[in-house]
C-alpha positions in Angstrom: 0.0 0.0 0.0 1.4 3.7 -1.1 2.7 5.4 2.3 0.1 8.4 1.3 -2.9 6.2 1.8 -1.9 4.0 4.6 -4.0 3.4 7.4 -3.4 6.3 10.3 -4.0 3.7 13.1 -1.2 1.1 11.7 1.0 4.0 10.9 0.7 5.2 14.6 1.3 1.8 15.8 4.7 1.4 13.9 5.6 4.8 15.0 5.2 2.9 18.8 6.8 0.1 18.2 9.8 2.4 17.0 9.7 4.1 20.4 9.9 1.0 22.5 12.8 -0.4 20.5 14.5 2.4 21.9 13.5 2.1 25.2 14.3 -1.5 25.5 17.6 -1.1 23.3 18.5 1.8 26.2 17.8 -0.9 28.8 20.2 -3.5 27.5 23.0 -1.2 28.0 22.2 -0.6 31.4 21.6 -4.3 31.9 25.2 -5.2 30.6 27.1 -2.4 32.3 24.9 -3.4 35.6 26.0 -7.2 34.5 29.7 -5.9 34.4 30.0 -4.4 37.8 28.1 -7.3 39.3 31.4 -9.1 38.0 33.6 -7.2 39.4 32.2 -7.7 43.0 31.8 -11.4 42.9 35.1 -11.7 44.1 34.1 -9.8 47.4 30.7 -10.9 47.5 30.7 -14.5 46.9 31.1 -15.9 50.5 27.5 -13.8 51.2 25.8 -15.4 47.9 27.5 -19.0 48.7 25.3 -18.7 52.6 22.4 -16.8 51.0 21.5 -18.1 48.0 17.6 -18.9 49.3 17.2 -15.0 49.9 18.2 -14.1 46.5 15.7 -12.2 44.8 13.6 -13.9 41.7 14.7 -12.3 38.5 11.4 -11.1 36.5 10.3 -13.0 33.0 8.4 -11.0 30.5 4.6 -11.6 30.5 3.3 -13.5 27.6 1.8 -10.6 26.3 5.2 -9.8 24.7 5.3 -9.9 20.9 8.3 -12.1 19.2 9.9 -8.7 18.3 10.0 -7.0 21.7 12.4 -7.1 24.1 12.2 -8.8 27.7 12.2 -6.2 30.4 15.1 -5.2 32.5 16.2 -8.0 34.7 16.0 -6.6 38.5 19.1 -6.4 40.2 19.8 -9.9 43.0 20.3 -7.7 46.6 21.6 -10.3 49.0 20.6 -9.7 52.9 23.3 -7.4 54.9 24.3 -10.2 56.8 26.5 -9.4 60.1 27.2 -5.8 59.4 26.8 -2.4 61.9 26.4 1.0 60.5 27.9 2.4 57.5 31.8 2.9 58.3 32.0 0.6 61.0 35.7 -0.6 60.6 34.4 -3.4 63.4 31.6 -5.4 61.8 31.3 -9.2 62.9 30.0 -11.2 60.9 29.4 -14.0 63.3 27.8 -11.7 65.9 24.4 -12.3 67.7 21.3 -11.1 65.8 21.0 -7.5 67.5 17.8 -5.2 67.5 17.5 -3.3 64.7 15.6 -0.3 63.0 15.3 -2.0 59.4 14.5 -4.5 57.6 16.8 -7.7 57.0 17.8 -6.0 53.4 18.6 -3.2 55.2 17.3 0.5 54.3 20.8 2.1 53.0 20.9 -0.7 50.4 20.7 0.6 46.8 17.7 0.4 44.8 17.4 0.7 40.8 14.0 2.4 39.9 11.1 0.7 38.8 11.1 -0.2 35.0 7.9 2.1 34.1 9.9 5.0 35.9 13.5 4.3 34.3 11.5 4.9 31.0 10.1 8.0 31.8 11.5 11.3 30.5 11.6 13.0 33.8 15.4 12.6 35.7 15.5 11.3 39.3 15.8 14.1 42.1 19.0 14.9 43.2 18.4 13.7 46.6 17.6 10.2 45.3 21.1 10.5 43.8 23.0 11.1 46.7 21.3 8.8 48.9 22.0 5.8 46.3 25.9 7.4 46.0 25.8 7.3 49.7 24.4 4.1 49.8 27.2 2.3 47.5 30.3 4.3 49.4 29.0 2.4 52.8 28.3 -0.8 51.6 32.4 -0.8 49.7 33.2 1.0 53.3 31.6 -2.3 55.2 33.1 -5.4 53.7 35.9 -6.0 55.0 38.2 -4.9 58.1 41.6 -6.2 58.2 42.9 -6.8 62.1 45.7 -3.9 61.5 43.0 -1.5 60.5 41.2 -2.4 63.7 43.8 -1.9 66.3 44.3 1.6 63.9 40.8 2.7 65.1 41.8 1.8 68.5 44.7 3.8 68.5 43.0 6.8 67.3 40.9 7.2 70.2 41.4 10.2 72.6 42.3 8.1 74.9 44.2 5.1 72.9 43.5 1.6 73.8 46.4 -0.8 73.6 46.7 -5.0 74.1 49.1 -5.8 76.4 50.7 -9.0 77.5 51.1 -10.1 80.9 54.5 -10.9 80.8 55.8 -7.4 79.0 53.0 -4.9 81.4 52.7 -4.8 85.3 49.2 -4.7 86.4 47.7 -1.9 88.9 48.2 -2.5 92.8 44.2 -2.5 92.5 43.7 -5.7 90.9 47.1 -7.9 91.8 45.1 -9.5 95.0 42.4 -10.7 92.8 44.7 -11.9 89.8 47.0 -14.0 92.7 44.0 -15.6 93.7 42.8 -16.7 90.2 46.0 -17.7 89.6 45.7 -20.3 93.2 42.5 -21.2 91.1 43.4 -21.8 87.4 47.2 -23.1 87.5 47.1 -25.1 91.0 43.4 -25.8 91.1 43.3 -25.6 95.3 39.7 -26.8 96.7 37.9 -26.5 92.9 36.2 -29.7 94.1 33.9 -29.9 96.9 35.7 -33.2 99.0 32.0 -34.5 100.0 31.9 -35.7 96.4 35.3 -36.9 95.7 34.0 -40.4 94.4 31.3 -39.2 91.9 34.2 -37.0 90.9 36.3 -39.1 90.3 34.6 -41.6 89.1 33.2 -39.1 86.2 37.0 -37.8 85.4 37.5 -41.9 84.2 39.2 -44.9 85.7 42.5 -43.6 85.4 42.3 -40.4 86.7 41.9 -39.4 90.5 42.6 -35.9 90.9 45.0 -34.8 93.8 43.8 -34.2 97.5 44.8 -30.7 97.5 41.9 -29.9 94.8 39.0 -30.7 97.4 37.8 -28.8 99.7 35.8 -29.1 102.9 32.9 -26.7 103.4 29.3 -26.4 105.4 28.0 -24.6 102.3 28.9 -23.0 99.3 28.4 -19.8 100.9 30.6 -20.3 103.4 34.4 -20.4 103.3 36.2 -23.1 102.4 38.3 -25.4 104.5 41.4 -26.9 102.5 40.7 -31.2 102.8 44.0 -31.5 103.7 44.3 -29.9 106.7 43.7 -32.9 108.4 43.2 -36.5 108.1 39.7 -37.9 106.8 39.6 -39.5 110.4 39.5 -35.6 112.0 37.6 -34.0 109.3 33.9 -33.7 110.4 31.3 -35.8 108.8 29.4 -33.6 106.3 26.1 -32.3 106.9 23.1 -32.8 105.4 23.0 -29.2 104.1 26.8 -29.7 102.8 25.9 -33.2 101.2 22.8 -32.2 99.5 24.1 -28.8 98.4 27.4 -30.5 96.8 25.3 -33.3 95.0 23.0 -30.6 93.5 26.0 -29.0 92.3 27.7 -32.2 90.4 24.5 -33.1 88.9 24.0 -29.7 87.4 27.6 -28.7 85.7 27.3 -31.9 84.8 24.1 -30.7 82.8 26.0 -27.8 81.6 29.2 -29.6 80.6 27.0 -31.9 78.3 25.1 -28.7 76.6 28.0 -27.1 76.1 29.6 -29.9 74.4 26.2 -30.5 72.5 26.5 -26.6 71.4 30.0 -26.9 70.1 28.9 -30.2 68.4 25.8 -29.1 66.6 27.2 -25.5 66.1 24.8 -23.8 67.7 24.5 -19.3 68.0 26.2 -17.2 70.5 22.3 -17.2 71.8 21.8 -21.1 72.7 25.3 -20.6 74.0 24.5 -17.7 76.2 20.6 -19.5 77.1 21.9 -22.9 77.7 25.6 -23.3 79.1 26.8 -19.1 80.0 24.0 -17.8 81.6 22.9 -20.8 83.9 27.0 -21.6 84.9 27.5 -17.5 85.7 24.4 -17.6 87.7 25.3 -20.6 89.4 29.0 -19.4 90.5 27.8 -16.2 91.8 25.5 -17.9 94.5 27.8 -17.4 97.2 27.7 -13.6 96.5 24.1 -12.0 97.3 24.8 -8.6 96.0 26.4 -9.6 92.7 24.2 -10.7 89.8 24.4 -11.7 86.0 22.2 -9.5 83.7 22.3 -10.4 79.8 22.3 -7.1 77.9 22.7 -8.1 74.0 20.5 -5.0 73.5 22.2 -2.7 75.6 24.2 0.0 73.3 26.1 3.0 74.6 24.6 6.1 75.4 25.3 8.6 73.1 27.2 11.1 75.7 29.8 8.1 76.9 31.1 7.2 73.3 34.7 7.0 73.4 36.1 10.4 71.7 38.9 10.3 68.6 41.7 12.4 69.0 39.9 14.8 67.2 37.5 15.5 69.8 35.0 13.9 67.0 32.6 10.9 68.3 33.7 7.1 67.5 30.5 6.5 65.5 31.8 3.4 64.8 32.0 2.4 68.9 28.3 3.2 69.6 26.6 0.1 68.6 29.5 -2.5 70.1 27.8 -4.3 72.4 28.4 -7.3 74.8 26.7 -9.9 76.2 26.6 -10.0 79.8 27.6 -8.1 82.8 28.2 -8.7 86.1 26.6 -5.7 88.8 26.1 -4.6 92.1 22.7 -5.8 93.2 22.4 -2.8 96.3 19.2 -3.4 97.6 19.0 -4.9 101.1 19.1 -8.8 101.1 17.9 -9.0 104.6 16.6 -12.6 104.2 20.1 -14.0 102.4 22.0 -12.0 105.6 20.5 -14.1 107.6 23.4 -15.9 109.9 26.0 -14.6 108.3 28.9 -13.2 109.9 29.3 -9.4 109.5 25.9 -9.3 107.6 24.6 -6.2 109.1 27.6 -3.9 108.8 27.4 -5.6 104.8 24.1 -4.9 104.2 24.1 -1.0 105.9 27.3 -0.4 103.5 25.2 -1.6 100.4 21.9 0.3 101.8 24.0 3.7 101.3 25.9 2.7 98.4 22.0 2.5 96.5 20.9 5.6 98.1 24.4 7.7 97.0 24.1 5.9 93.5 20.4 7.1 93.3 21.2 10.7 94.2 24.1 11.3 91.9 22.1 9.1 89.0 19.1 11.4 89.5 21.1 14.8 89.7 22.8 14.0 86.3 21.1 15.6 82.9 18.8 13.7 81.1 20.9 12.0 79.1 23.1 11.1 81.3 20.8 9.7 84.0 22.5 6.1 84.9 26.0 4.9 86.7 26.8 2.8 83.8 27.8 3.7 79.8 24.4 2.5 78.7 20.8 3.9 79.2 19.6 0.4 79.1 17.2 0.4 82.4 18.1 -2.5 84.5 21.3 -1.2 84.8 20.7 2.7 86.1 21.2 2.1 89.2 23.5 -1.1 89.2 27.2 -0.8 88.4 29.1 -2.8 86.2 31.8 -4.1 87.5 32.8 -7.3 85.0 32.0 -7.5 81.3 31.6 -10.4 79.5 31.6 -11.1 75.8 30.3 -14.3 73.9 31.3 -15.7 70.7 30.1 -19.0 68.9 33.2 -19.4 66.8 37.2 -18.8 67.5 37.1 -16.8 64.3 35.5 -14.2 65.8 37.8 -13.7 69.2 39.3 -10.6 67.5 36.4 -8.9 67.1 35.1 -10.0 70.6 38.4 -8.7 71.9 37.9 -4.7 70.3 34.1 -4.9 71.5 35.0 -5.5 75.3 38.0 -2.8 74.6 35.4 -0.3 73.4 32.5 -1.2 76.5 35.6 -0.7 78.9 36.0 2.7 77.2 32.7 3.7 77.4 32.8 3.1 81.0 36.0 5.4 81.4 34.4 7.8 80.0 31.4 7.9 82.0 33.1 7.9 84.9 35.2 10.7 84.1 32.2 12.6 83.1 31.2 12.3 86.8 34.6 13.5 88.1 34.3 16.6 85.2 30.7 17.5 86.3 32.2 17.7 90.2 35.0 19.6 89.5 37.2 17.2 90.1 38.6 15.6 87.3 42.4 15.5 88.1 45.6 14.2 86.1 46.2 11.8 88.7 42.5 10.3 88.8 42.3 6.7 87.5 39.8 4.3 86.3 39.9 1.2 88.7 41.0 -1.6 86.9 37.9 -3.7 85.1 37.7 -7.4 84.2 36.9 -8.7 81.0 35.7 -12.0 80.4 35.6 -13.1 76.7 34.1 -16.7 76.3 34.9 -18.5 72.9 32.9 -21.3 72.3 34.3 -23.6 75.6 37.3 -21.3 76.4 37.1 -18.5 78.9 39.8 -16.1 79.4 40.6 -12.9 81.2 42.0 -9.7 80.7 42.1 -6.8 83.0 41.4 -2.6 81.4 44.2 -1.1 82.8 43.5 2.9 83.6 47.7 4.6 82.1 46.4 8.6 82.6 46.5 8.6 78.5 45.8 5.8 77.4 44.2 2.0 78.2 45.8 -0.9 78.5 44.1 -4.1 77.7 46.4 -6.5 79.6 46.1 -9.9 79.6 45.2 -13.3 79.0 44.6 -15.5 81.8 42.4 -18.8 81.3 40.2 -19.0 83.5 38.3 -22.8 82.4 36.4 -24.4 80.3 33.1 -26.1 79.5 34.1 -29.0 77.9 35.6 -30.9 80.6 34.4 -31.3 85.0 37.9 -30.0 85.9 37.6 -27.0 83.7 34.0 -26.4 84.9 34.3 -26.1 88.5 37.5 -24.0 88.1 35.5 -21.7 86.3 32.9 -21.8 89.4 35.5 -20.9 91.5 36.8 -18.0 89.1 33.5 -17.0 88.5 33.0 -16.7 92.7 36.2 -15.0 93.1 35.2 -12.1 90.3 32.0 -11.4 92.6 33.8 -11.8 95.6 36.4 -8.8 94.2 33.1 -6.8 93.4 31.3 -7.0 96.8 34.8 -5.7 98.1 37.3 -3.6 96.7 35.0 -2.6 93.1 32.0 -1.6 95.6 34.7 0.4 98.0 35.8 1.9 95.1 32.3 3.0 94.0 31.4 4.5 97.5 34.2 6.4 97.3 33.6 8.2 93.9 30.5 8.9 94.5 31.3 10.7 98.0 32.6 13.3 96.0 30.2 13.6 93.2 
């Protein structure tokens, strides 16, 4: 048919056709060049797409509408779940953390978007904001990746106040904390009276044929709240029969870190999360140990982040915005309300619990005259712990792979907690060069392996001395040595930690 007399309608439907073939031919470069950089971040990528393939995103087919001579839409780009990572920049992401409490979704809301087919085609340009958020959006996912254990202890180092690891044998540790450190050490290398000696058979017998563990390693005792008595300080003939209180207690006892021994090995086995970990072995063993210690109690606090004022500083004076959402997963606190009914019998249990009785009331009153953001004794604004100090911090990991990063995140708590204590001392006007930090525990529990270091106050700087191994979960030796660590770490708190807090608040 001449062109002149041709149909209008066909002739506007070629002159559409002509328009999309231009449209879909645009969209074919976009889907190559897209193709192209997805290439070039396989290489850093493909450990997230090998352990998240199910979460991939379905690619789009073209409807069957479709004539044979159009193109199939634009594919839509796979976004893979931000598995493991903190806040853009964080130069301390773990990617075998616990599943923390977040604000988004489990894609994340900083992750980058292309627009919608039907708007990509459109003739009007997206907003300038949109482009800076998606710019934004790719500089901190590159940022996030990857952290290298030099760049780490970098960030460390560029604190205010600088935070350095130190080893035992090259540091001397502060008069403050030597007492408690000799006495771990009677506990860990020599193992004196781990064992109570009213079960030395079941013991034994447990440990295996050819093992009976040395006499010095039991101990004789009334209760587990009440000192012990070394078993050999006299013969089995002179030693008093055991009570029933002592018997029953110490049979309760075996039959339950034997629970916890067998979990624990069942957790390592099966590869279970930080969280069946810290439910089934850490939580019930801490809470156990610290029995003999009424005003000392385990809280978990996975969700407890740092308050805003008691981020560690850089040296700029600048906030460490990558140090505000390290958390940990435990602490150990003074409990300062009155335990009249525990007191009971006790030696001393009245002058205890008067001490502890003005130690709330002085926490209360300096707590309550602080601004509003700054209303609790401890570096978080997490609630159960306004009023209660933390005195031991405790960190949790599932896998050895992660001790590094459980290391920095105890480094940067024990920061925190400088900090806010020297706000306390600013506020009061007495904030001097020789003020220190008293020394704080921390506890960092890999899979069975517990160790200690100790967050050493220098004036400028902090120095994170340690290790010393303190038990372990996979064995009834290592158990009940960590009871007895564990017991000696509240002990140190109900003394010289809650002297020390009496005595800073006094003067705040």
């Amino acid at each position: 048919m001449h062109p002149s007399h041709q149909d209008p309608r066909r002739l506007f439907v070629e002159q559409w056709l002509a328009s999309v073939e231009l449209v879909d031919d645009h969209h074919s470069h976009v889907d190559t060049a897209q193709r192209a950089i997805s290439h070039k971040r396989k290489r850093h990528d493909s450990a997230d797409v090998a352990n998240d393939t199910p979460f991939q995103a379905i690619m789009s087919t073209p409807p069957p509408s479709h004539g044979p001579g159009s193109a199939s839409p634009p594919k839509k780009r796979k976004t893979l779940p931000e598995r493991g990572r903190d806040a853009a920049g964080d130069p301390f992401m773990d990617p075998d953390a616990t599943p923390r409490r977040q604000g988004s979704s489990l894609f994340g809301s900083d992750a980058p978007q292309l627009p919608h087919p039907s708007i990509a085609s459109s003739s009007n340009p997206p907003s300038s904001a949109t482009s800076d958020s998606q710019a934004r959006s790719v500089r901190s996912r590159a940022t996030a990746r990857s952290t290298s254990p030099t760049k780490k202890m970098q960030s460390l180092l560029a604190l205010r106040k600088p935070i350095l690891p130190v080893s035992l044998e090259e540091g001397e540790l502060p008069s403050d904390i030597s007492e408690l450190y000799d006495r771990l050490l009677s506990i860990t290398d020599e193992h004196r009276d781990i064992f109570p000696a009213v079960v030395r058979d079941e013991i034994n017998k447990a440990a295996g044929s050819r093992r009976r563990f040395p006499d010095s390693w039991f101990r004789m005792v009334e209760a587990r709240t009440d000192r012990a008595v070394p078993a050999t300080a006299a013969t089995d003939a002179e030693l008093p029969a055991p009570t029933e209180r002592q018997a029953a207690e110490a049979a309760a006892e075996f039959v339950l870190l034997q629970k916890i021994k067998s979990r624990a090995i069942e957790c390592r086995n099966l590869a279970m999360s930080e969280a069946a970990w810290n439910l089934e072995v850490h939580g019930p063993l801490l809470e156990h140990a610290l029995g003999p210690c009424p005003h000392v109690r385990r809280h978990l606090v996975t969700s407890a982040q740092i308050a805003k004022p008691f981020v560690p500083l850089m040296a700029d004076h600048a906030l460490a915005d990558f140090a505000e959402k390290k958390m940990v997963d435990f602490v150990l606190v003074l409990d300062n309300r009155q335990k009249e009914q525990d007191a009971a019998g006790r030696d001393g249990a009245a002058v205890e619990e008067a001490m502890f009785g003005r130690l709330g009331e002085d926490i209360r009153r300096v707590v309550q005259s602080q601004p509003n953001d700054c209303q609790t004794i401890n570096q978080t604004s997490y609630t159960p712990l306004w009023y209660q100090p933390a005195g031991v911090s405790i960190e949790t990991k599932a896998s050895s792979s992660s001790a590094e990063e459980g290391r920095t995140q105890l480094a940067i708590w024990a920061a925190a907690w400088h900090q806010r204590i020297e706000s306390l001392w600013m506020g009061s006007g007495r904030m001097t060069r020789e003020k220190r930090v008293i020394t704080l525990p921390l506890l960092l529990i890999t899979e069975h392996d517990w160790n200690l270091s100790f967050a050493c106050d220098r004036g400028d700087r902090i120095e994170i001395m340690g290790d010393v191994t303190l038990g372990d979960t996979k064995s009834l030796k290592g158990v009940y040595t960590l009871v007895a660590a564990v017991c000696e770490l509240g002990r140190w708190m109900e003394g010289p930690f809650a002297q020390w807090m009496a005595e800073i608040l006094a003067e705040a």
